[in-house]
N, CA and C of each residue as an Amber inpcrd file, in Angstrom:
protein
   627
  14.2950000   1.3330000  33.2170000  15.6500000   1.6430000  33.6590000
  16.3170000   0.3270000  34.0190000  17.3100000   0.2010000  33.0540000
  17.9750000  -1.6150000  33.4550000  19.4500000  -1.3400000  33.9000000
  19.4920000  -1.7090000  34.8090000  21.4000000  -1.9780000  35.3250000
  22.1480000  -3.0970000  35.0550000  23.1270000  -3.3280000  34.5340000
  23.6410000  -4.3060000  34.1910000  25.1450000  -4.4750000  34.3640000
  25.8840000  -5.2700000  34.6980000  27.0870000  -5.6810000  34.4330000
  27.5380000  -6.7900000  33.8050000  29.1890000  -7.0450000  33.3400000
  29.3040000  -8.0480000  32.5820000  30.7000000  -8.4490000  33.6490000
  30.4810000  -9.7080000  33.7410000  31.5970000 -10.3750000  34.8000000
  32.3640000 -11.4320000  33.5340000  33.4710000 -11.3770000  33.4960000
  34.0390000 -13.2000000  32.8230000  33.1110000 -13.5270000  31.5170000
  32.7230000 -12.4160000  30.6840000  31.9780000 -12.2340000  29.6280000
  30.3720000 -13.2340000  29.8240000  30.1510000 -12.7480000  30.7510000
  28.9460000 -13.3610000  31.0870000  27.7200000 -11.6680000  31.8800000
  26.5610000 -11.5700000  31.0060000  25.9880000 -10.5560000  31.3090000
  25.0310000 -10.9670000  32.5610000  25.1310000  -9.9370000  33.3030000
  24.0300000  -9.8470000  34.5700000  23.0680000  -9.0520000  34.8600000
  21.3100000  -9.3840000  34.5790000  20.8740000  -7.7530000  35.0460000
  20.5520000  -7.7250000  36.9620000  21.1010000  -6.7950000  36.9230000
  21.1010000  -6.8650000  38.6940000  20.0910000  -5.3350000  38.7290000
  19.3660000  -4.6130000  37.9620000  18.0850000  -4.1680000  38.6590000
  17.5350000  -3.7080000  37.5040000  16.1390000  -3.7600000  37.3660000
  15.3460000  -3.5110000  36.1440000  13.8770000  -3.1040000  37.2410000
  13.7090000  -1.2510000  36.8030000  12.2720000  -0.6790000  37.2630000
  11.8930000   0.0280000  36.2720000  10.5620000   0.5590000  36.7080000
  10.0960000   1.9710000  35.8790000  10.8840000   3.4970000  35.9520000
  11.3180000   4.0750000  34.7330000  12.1870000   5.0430000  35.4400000
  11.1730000   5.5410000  36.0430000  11.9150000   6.6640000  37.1750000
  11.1520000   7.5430000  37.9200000  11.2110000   9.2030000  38.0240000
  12.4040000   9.3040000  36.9960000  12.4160000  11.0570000  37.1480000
  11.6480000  10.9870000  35.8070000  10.8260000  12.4800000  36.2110000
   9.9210000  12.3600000  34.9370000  10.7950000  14.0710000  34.3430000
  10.9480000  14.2510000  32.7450000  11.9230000  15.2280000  32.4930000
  10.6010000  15.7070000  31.1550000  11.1880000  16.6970000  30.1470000
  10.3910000  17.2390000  28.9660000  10.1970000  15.8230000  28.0400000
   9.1510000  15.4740000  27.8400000   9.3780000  14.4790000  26.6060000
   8.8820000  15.0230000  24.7250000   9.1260000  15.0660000  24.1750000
   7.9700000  16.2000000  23.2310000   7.4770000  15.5460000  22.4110000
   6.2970000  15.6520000  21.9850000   5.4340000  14.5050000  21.0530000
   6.0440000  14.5980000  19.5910000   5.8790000  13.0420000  19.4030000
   6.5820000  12.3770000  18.5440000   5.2800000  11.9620000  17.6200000
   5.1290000  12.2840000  16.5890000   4.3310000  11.7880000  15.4010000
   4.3270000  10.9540000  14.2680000   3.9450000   9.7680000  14.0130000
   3.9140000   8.8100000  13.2850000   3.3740000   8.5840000  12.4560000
   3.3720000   7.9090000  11.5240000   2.3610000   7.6950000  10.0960000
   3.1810000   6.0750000   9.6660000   1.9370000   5.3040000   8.9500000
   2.7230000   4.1770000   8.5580000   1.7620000   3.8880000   7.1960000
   1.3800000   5.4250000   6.7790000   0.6100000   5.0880000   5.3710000
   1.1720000   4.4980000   4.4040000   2.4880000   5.0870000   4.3730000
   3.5860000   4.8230000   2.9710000   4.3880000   3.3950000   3.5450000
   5.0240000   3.5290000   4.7530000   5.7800000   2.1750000   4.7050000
   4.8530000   1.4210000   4.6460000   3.5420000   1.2410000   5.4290000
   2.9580000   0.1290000   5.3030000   2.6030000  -1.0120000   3.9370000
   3.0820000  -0.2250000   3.0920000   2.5080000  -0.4980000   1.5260000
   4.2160000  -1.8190000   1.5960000   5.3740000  -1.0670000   1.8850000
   6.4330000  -1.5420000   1.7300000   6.7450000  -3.3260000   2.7110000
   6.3730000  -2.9290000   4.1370000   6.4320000  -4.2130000   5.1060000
   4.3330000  -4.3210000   5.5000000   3.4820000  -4.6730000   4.1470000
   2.1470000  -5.2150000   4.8520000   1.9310000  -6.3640000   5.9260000
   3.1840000  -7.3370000   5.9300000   2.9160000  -8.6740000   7.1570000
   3.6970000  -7.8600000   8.7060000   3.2060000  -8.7250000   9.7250000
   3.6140000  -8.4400000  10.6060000   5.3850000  -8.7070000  10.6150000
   6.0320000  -7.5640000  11.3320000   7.6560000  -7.7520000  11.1320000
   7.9720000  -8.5650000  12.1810000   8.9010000  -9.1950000  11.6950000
  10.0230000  -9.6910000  12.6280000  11.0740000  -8.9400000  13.1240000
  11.5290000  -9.2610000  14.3830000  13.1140000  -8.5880000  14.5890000
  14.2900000  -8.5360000  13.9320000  14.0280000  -9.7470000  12.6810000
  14.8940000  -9.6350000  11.9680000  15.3180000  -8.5920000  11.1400000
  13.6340000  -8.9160000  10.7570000  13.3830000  -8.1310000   9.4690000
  13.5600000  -6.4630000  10.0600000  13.0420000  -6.1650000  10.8310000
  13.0630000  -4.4490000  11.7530000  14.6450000  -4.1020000  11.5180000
  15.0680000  -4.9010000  12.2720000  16.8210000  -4.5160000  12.4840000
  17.3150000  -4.2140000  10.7970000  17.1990000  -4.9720000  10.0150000
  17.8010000  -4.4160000   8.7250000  16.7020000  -3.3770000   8.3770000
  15.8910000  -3.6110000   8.2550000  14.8930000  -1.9770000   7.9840000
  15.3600000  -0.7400000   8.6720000  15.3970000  -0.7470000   9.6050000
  15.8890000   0.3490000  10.7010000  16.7870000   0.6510000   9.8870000
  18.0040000  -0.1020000   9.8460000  19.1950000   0.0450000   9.3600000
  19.5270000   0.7580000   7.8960000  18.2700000  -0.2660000   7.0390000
  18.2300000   0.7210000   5.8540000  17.6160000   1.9790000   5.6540000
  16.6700000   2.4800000   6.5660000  16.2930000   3.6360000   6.6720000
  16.9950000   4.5230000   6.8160000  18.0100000   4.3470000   8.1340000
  19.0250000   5.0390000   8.2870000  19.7990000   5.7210000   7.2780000
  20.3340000   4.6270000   6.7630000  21.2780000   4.9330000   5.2790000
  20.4790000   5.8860000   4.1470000  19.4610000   5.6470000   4.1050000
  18.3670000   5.8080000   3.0950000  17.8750000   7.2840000   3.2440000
  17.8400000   8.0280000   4.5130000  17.2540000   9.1570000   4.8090000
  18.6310000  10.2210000   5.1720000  19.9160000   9.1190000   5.3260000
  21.2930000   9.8120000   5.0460000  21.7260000  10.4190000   3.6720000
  21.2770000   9.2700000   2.5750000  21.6730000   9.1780000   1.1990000
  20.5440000  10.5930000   0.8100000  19.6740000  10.5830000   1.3230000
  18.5190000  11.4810000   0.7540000  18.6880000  12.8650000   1.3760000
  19.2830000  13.1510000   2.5860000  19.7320000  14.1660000   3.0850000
  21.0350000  15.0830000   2.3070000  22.0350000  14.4440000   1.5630000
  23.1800000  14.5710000   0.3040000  21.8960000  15.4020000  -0.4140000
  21.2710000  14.4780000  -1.5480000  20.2130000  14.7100000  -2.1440000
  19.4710000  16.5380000  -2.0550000  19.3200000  16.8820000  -0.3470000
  18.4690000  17.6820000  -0.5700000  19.5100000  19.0720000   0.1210000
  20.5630000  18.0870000  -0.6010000  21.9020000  19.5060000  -0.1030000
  21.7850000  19.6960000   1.4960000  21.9000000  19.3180000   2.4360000
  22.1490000  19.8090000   4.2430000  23.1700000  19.8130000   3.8700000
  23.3730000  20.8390000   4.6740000  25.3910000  20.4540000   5.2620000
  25.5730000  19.4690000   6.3100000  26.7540000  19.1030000   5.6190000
  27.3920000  17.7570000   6.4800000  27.4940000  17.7680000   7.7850000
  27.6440000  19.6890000   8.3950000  27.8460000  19.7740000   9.7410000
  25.7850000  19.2530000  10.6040000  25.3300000  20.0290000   9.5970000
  23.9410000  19.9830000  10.1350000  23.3450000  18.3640000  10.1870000
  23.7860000  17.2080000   8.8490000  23.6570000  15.5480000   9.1310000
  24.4900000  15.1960000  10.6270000  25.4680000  15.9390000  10.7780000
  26.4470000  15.2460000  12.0140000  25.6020000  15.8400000  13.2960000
  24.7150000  17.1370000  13.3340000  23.7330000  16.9020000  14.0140000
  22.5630000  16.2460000  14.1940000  22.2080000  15.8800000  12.9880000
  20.7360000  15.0910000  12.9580000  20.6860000  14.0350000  13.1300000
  22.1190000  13.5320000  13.8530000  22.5710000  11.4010000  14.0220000
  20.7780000  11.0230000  15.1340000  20.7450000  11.5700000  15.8840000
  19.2180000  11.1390000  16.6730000  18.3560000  10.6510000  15.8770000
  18.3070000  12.2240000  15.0450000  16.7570000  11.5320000  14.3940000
  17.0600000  10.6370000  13.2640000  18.0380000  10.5150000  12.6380000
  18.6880000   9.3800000  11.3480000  18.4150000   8.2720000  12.3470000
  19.0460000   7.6190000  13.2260000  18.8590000   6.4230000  14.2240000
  17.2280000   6.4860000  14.6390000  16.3810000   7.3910000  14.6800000
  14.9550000   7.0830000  15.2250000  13.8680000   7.3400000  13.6560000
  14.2590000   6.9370000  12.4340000  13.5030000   7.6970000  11.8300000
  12.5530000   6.4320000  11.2850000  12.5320000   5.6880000  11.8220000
  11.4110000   4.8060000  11.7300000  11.2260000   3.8620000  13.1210000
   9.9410000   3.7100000  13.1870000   9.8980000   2.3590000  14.6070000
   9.0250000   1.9940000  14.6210000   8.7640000   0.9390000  15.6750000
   7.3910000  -0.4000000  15.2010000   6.6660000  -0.6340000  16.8950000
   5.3130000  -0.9490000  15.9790000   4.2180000  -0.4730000  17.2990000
   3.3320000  -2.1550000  16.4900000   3.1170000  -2.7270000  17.9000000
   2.0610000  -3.7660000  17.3780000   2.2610000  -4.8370000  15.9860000
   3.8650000  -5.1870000  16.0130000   4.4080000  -5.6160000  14.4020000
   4.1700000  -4.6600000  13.3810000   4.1640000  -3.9190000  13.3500000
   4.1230000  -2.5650000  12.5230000   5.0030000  -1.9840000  12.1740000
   5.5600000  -1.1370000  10.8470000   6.4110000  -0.1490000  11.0370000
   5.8490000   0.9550000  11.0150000   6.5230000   2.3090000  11.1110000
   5.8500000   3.6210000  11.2140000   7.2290000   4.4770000  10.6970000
   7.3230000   5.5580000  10.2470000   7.9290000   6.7570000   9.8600000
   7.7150000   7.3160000  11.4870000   9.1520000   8.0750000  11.6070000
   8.9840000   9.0710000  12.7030000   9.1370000  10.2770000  12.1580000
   7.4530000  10.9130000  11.8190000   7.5040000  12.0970000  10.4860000
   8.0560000  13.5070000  12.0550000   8.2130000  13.4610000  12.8580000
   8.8150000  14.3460000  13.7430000  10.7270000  14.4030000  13.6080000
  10.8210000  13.5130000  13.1750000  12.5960000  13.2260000  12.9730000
  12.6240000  13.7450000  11.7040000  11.9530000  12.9760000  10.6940000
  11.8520000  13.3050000   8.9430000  11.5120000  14.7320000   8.9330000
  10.7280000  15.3610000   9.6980000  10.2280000  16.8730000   9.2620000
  11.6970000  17.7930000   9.7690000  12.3080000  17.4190000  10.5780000
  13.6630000  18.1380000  11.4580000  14.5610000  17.8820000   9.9720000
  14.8440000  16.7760000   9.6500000  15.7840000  16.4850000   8.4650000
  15.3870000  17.5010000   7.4550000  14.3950000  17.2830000   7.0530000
  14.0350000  18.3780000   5.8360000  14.3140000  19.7880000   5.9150000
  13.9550000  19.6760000   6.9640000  13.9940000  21.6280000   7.9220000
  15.2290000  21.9970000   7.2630000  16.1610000  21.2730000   6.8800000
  17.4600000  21.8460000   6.9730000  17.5610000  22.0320000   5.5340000
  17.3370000  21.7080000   4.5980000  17.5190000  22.1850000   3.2430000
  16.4810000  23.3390000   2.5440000  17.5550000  23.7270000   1.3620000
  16.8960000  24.3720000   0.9660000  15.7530000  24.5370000   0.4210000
  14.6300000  25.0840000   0.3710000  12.9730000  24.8490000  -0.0620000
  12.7800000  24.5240000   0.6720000  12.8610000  24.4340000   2.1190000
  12.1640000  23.1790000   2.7050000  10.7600000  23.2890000   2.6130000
   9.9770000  24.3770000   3.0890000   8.8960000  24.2850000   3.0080000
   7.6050000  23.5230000   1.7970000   8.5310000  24.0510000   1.0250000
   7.9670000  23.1590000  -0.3710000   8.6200000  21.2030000  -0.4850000
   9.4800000  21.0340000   0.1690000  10.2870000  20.0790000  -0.1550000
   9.2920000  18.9810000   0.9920000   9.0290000  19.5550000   2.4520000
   7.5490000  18.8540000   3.3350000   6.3780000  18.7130000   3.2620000
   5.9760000  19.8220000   1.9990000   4.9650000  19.6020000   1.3600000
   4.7570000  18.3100000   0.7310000   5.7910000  18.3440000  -0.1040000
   6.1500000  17.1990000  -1.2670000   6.1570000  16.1180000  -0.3700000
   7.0500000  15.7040000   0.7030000   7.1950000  14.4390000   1.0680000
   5.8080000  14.3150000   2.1050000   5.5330000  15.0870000   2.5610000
   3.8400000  14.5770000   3.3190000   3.4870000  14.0910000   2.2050000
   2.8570000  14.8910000   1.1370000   1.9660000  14.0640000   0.0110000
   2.5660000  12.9970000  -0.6180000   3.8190000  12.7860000  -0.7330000
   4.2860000  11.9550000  -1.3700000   4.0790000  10.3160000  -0.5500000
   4.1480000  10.7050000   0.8780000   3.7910000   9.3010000   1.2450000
   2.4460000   9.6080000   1.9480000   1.9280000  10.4520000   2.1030000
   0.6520000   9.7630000   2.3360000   0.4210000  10.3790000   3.6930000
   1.1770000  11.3750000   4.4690000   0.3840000  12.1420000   5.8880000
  -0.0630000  13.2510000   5.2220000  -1.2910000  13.1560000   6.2320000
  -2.0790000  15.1220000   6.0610000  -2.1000000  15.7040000   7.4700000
  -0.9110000  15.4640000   7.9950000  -1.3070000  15.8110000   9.7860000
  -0.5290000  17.0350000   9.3530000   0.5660000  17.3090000   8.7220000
   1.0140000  18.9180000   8.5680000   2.2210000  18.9960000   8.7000000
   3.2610000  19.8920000   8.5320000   4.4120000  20.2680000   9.4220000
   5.0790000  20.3150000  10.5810000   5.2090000  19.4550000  11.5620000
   5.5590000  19.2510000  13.0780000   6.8560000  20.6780000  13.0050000
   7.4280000  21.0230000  11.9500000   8.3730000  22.0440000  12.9090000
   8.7140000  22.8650000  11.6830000   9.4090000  24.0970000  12.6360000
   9.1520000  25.7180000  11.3610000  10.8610000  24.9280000  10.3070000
  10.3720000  25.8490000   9.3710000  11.7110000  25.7380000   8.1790000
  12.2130000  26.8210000   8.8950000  14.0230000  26.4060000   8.5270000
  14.9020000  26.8850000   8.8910000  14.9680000  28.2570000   8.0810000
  15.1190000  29.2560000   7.6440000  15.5400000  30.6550000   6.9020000
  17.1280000  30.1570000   5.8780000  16.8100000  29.6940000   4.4440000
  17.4670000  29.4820000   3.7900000  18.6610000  30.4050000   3.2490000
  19.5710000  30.9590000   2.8890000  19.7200000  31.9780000   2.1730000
  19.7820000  31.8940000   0.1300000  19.6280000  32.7870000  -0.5250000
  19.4330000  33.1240000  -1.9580000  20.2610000  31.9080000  -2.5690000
  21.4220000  32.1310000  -1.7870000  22.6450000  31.5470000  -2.9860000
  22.5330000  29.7410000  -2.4260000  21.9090000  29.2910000  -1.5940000
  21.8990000  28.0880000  -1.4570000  20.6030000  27.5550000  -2.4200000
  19.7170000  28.3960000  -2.6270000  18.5130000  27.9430000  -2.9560000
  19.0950000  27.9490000  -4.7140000  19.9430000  28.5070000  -5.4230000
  20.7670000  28.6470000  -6.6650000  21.0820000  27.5900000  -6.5130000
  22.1540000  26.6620000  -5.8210000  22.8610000  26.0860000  -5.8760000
  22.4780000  24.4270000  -5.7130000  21.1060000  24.7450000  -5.6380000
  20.2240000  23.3450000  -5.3980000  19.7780000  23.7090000  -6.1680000
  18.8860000  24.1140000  -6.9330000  18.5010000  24.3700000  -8.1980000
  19.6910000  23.9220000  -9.7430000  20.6550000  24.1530000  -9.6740000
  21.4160000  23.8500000 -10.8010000  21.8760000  21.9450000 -10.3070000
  21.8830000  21.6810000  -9.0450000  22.6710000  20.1660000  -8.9190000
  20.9840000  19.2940000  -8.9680000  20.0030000  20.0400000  -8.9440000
  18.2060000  19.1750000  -9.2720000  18.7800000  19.3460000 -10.6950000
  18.5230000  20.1800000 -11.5550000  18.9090000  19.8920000 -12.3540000
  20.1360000  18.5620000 -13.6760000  20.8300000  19.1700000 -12.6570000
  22.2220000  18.0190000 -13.2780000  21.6400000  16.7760000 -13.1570000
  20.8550000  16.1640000 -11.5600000  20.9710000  15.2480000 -11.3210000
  19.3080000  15.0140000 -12.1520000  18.4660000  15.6170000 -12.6370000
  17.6190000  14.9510000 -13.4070000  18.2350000  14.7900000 -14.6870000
  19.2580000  15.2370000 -15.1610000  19.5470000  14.9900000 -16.2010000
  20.2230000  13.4350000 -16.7540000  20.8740000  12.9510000 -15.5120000
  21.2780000  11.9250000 -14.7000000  20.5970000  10.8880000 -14.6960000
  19.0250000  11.1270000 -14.3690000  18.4520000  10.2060000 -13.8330000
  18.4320000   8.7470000 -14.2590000  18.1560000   8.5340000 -15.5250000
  18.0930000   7.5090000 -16.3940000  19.4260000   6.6050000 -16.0830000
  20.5380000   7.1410000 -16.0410000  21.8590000   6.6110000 -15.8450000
  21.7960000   6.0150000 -14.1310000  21.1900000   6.9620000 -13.4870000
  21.2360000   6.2220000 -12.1010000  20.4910000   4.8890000 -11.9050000
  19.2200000   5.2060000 -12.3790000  18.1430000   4.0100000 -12.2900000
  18.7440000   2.6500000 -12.7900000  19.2580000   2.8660000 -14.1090000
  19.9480000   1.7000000 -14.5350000  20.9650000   0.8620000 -14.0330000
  22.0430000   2.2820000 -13.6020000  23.0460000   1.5060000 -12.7970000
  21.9050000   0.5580000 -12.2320000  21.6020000   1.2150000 -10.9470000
  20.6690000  -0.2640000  -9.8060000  20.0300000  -0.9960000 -10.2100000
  19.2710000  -1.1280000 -11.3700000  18.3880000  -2.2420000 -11.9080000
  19.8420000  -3.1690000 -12.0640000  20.7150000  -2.9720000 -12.9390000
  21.3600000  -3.9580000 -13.5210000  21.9940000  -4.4510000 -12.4420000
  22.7690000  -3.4470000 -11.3190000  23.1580000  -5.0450000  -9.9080000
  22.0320000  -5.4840000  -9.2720000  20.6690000  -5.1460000  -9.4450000
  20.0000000  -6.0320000  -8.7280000  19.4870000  -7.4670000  -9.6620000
  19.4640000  -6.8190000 -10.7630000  19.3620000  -8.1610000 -11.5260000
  20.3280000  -9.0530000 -11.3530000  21.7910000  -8.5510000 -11.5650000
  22.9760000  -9.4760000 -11.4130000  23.0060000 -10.3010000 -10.2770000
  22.3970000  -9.7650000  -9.1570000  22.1180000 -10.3930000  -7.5510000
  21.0720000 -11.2790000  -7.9360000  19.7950000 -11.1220000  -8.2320000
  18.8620000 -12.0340000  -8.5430000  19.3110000 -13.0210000  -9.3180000
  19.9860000 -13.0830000 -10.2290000  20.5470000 -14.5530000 -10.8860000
  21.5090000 -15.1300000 -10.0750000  22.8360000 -14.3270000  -9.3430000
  23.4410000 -14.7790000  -8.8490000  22.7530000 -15.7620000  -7.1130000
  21.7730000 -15.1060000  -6.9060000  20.6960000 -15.6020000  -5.5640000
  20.3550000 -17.2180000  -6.1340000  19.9660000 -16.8290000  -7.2990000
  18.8960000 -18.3580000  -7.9100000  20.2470000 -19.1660000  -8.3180000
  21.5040000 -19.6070000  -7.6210000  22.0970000 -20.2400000  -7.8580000
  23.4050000 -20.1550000  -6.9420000  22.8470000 -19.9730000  -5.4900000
  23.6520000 -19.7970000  -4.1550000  22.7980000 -21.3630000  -3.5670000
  23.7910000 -22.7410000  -3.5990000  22.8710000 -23.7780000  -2.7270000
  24.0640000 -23.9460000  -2.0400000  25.1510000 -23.1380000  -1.7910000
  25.6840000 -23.8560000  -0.5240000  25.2040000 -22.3830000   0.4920000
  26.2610000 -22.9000000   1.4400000  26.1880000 -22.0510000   2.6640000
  27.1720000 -20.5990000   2.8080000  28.3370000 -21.0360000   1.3830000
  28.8620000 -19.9230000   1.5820000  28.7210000 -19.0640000   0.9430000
  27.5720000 -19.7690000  -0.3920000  27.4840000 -18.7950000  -1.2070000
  26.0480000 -18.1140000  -0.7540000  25.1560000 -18.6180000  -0.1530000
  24.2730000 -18.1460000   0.9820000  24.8170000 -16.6730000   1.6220000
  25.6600000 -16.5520000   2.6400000  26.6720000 -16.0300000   2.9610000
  26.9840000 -14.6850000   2.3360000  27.4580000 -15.1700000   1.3650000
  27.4790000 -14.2890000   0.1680000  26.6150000 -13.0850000  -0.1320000
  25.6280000 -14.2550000  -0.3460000  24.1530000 -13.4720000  -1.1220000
  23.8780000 -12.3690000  -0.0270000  23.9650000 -12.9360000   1.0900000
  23.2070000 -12.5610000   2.3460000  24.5640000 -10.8990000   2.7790000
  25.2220000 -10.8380000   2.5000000  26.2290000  -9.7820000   2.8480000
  26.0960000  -8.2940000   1.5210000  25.6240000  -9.6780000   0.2750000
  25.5630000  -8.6740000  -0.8690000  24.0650000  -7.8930000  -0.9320000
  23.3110000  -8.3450000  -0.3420000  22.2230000  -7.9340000   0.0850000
  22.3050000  -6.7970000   0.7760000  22.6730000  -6.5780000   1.9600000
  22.7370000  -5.8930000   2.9060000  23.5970000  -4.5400000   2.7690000
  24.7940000  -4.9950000   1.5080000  25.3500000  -3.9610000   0.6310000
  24.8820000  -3.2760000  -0.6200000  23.9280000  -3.7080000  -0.8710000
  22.8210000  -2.9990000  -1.3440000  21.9830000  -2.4490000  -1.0440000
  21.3910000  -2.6390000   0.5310000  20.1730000  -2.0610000   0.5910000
  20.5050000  -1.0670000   1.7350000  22.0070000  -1.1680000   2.0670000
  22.2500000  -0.3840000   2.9500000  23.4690000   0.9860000   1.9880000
  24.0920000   0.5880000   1.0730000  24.8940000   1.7970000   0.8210000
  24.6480000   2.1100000  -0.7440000  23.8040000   0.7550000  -1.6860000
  24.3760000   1.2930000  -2.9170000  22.7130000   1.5970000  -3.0950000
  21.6110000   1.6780000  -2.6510000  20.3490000   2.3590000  -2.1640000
  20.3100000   3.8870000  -2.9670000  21.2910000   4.4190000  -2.6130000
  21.4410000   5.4220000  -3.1830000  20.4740000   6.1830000  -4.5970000
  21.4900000   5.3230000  -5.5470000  20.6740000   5.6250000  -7.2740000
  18.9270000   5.4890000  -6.7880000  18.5010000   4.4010000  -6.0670000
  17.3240000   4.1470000  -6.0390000  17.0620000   5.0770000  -5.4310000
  17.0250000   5.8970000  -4.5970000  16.8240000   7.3650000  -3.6490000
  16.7520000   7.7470000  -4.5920000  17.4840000   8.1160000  -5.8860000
  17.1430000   9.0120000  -6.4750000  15.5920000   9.2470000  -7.5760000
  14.7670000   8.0510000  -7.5780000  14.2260000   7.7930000  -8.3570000
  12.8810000   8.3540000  -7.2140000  12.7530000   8.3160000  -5.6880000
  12.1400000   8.5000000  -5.2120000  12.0250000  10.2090000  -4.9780000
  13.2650000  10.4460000  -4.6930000  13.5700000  11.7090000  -4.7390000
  12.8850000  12.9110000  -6.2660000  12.9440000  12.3880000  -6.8580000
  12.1940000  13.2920000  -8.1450000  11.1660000  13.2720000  -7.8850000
  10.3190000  11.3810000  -7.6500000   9.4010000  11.6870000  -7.7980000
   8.2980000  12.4040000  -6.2130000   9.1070000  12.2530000  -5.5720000
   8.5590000  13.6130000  -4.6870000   8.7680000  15.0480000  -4.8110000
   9.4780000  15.8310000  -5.5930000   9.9230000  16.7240000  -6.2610000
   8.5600000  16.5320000  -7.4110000   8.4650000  16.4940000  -8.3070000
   7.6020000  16.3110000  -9.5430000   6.4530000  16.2840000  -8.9490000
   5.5490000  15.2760000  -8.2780000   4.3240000  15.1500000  -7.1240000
   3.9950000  16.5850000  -6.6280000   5.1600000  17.3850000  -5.7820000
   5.0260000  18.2990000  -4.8510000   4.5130000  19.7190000  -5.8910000
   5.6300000  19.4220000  -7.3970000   5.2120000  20.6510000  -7.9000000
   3.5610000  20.2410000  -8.9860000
């Protein structure tokens, strides 16, 4: 529990303890089978803060994907902000946030199947599927469709700006084009991520069945 004020833009902590009201906390479950493959060295804060960040985006972009409604993402901002975190330079999945996200689309039950196996937990389901109705489970069925039909076109899009970034990288020696690189980066791995979701997205779909 930290108290703080800011005087003349200058920060002060004027009391830092253990909290002391103790309230419900509810267990939180982790796995770092699958990311671990992704960050194997110990992380930096650097590196965490844009991870975090792209996760975020990444489990937003994938939430579209598995059809939620927009009202039900504008509830799930918690677990989107907690859906990964780091223990001992480590990262970890917070498969208790990820299993709530899924809850909300249609199939889910089959769709947590898929993503446990797909990365790699066998601890189970942390929480019940929501009761879908007929015509949503139609209506994800015809846009899986469309969008495998798609697929090839998505993948490519992203290969070809990441290639275009990789040449354009191997020939950034100043600072602004540094700069550059470093912004175009971050606009990639934070919004245009997407197409690449989708390549993951099947293949947890395809895996599951």
């Amino acid at each position: 529990d930290i108290e703080w004020v800011v005087k003349n833009n200058e920060l002060y902590i004027v009391q830092c303890r253990p909290i002391t009201v103790k309230g419900f906390v509810p267990d939180v479950y982790w796995s770092n089978t699958n990311v671990n493959e992704n960050y194997p060295e110990a992380i930096t804060p650097l590196l965490y803060s844009i991870a975090r960040s792209s996760y975020y985006h990444y489990f937003k972009n994938l939430s579209k994907l598995l059809q939620i409604p927009e009202e039900d993402i504008q509830k799930l901002e918690k677990d989107y902000t907690n859906i990964i975190g780091a223990w001992g330079a480590k990262m970890y999945y917070n498969m208790s946030s990820i299993h709530r996200v899924i809850n909300s689309s249609p199939f889910a039950k089959l769709l947590l199947k898929s993503f446990n196996n797909f990365v790699g937990y066998q601890n189970g389901e942390k929480e019940e599927p929501s009761p879908i109705q007929f015509k949503s489970k139609r209506i994800f069925i015809q846009q899986l469709l469309k969008l495998n039909q798609n697929l090839d076109n998505h993948v490519l899009t992203f290969e070809n700006r990441v290639n275009e970034y990789q040449e354009s990288v191997s020939k950034a020696f100043t600072p602004q084009l540094l700069q550059k690189a470093y912004h175009e980066f971050i606009e990639i791995r934070m919004h245009s991520w997407y197409h690449a979701s989708l390549a993951d997205f099947f293949a947890m779909i395809f895996h599951g069945v």
